[in-house]
C-alpha positions in Angstrom: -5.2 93.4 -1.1 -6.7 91.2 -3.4 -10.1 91.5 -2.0 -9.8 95.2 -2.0 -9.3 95.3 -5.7 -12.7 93.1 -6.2 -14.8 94.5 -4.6 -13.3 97.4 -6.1 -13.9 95.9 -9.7 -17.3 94.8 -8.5 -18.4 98.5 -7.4 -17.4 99.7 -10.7 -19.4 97.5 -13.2 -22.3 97.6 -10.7 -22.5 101.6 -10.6 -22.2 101.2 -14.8 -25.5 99.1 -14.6 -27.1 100.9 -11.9 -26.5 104.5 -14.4 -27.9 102.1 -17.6 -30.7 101.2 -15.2 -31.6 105.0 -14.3 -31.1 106.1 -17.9 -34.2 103.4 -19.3 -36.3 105.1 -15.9 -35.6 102.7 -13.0 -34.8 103.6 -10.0 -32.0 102.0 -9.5 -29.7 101.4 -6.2 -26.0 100.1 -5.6 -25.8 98.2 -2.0 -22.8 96.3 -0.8 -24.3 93.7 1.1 -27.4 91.8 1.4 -27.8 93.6 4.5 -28.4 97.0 2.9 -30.2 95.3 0.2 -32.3 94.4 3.3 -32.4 98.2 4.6 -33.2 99.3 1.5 -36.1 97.4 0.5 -37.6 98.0 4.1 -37.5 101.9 3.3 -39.5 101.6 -0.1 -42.1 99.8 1.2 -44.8 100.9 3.1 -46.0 99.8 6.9 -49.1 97.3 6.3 -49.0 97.0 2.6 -49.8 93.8 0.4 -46.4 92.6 -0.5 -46.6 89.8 -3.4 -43.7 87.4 -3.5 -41.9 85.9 -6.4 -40.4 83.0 -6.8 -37.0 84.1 -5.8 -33.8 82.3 -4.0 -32.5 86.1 -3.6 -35.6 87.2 -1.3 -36.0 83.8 0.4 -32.0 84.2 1.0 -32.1 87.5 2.7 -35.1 86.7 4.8 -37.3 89.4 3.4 -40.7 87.8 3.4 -40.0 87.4 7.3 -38.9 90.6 8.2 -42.2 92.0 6.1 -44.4 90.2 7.7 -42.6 91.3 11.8 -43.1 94.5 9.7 -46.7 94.7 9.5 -46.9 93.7 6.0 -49.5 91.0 4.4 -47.2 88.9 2.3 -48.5 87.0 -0.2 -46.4 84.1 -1.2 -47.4 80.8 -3.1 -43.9 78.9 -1.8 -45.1 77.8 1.8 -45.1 73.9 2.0 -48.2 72.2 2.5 -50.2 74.3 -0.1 -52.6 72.6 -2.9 -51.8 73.7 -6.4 -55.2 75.2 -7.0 -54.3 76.9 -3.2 -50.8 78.1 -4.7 -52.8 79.3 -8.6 -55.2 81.5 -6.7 -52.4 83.3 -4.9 -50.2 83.6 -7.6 -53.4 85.5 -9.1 -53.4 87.6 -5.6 -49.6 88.7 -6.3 -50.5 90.4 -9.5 -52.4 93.1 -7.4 -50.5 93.4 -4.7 -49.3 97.0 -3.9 -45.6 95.6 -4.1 -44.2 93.2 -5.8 -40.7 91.8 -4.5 -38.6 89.4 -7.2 -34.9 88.9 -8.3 -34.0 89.5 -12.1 -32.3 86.5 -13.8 -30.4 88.7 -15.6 -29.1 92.1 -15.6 -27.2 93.5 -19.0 -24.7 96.3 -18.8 -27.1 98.6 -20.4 -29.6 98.2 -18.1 -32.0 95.8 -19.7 -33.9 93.2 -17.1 -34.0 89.9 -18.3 -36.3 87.0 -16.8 -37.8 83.6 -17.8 -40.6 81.7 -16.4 -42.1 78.6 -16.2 -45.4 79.5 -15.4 -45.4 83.2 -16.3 -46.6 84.7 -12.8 -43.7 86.5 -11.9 -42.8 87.9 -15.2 -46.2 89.1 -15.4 -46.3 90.5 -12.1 -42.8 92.5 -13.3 -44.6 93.9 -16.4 -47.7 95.1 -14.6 -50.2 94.6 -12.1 -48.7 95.6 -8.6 -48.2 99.5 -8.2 -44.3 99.3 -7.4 -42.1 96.2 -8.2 -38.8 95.8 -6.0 -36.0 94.1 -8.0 -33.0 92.8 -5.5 -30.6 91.4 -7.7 -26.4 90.2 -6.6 -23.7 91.3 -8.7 -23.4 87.7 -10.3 -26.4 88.4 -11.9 -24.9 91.0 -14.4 -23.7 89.9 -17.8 -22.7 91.7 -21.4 -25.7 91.4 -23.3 -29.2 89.9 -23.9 -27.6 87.3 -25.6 -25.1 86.7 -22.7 -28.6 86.8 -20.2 -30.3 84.0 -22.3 -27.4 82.0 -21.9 -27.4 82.3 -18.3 -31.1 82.1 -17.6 -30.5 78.7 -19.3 -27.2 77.1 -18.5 -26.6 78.8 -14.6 -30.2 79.5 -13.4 -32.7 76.8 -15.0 -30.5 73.7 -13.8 -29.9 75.3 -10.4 -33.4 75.9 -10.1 -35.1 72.9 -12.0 -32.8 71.4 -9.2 -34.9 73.2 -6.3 -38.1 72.5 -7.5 -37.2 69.0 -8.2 -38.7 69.2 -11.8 -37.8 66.0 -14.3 -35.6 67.7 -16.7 -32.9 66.5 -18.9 -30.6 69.8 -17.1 -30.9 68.4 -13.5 -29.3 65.6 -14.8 -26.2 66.6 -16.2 -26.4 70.2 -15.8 -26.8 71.3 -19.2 -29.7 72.6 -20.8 -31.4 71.2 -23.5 -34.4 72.2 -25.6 -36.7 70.1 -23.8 -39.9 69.5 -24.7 -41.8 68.3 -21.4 -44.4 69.6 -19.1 -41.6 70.1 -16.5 -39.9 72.9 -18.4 -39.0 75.9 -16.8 -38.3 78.0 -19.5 -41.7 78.9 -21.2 -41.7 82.7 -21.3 -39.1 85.3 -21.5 -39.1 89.1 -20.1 -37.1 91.2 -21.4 -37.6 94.8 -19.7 -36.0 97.2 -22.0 -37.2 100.0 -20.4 -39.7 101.1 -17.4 -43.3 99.7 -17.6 -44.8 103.1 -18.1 -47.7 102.4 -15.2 -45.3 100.9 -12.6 -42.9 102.7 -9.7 -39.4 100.2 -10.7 -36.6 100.0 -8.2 -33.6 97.7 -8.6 -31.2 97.3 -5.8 -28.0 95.5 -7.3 -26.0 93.9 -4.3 -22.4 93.9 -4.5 -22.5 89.9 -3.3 -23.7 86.9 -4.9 -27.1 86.1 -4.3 -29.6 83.6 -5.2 -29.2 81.6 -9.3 
């Protein structure tokens, strides 16, 4: 029973975002599980397009770059081990004109404004324009009130989880708690704030009703 009534509650707030989303012109999709958010994202994109990847513990999570790839797709990632960084620069510059680009959202407020933060800026930049269409998977835990609610849970939930991944020396992946660090390590350089549609871009958002990724 008391499943029932959350994912009840969670199916509720999540259709509320997705009809804020559709009302500042996303396209905007409620899935229960990662596995439709799977589905989904295989039906938007094309057989044997260029697929850029963000940095993104959502799309790494489902297996998406994977399946794209079994697909047909070229996907263009700068996360596989081994490379150099000027190796991983030059194909972060190749994911800003890719025909798709697949990220996560940090943040998702209740009426419908996308909120990110980089480090490096690539995939913020690659959500505002560049690739033709951008594919948003986001999971439910990623909704909050506000923008001021989403730039306290880019920094305090997100950047020490994922300082944490990509093992950066900063004071949050110590203790957890963000600071306003000053050190070339930061994570938090450059915020996104979509409050509407990029006018040039074809935006879909596909909120899971599960939590996924920071």
């Amino acid at each position: 029973m008391e499943r029932e009534i959350t994912e009840w509650y969670v199916e509720q707030i999540s259709k509320h975002v997705v009809e804020a989303l559709k009302k500042n012109g996303f396209n905007a999709y409620f899935v229960k599980s990662g596995k439709e958010a799977v589905n989904k994202v295989l039906e938007l994109i094309p057989k044997n397009a260029k697929v850029g990847i963000g940095g993104s513990a959502t799309i790494r999570e489902l297996k998406i770059p994977d399946i794209l790839a079994e697909k047909g797709c070229e996907v263009i990632r700068h996360d596989v081990p081994g490379l150099s960084p000027e190796e991983q620069f030059q194909i972060r510059r190749r994911e800003l004109l890719a025909d798709v680009f697949l990220a996560s959202a940090n943040a998702i407020t209740l009426d419908g404004k996308i909120v990110s933060m980089d480090g490096t800026g690539n995939r913020v930049a690659a959500m505002a324009f560049g690739p033709k269409m951008v594919i948003l998977v986001a999971g439910v835990n990623k909704v909050v009130k506000d923008l001021e609610d989403a730039i306290w849970r880019i920094k305090n939930v997100a950047a020490p989880m994922n300082a944490k991944r990509l093992k950066r020396n900063v004071p949050c992946v110590k203790d957890g708690m963000c600071k306003d660090c000053n050190t070339p390590d930061r994570i938090c350089n450059i915020l996104l704030v979509l409050e509407k549609r990029p006018s040039l871009t074809e935006y879909h958002v596909i909120l899971v009703g599960e939590e996924l990724g920071f």
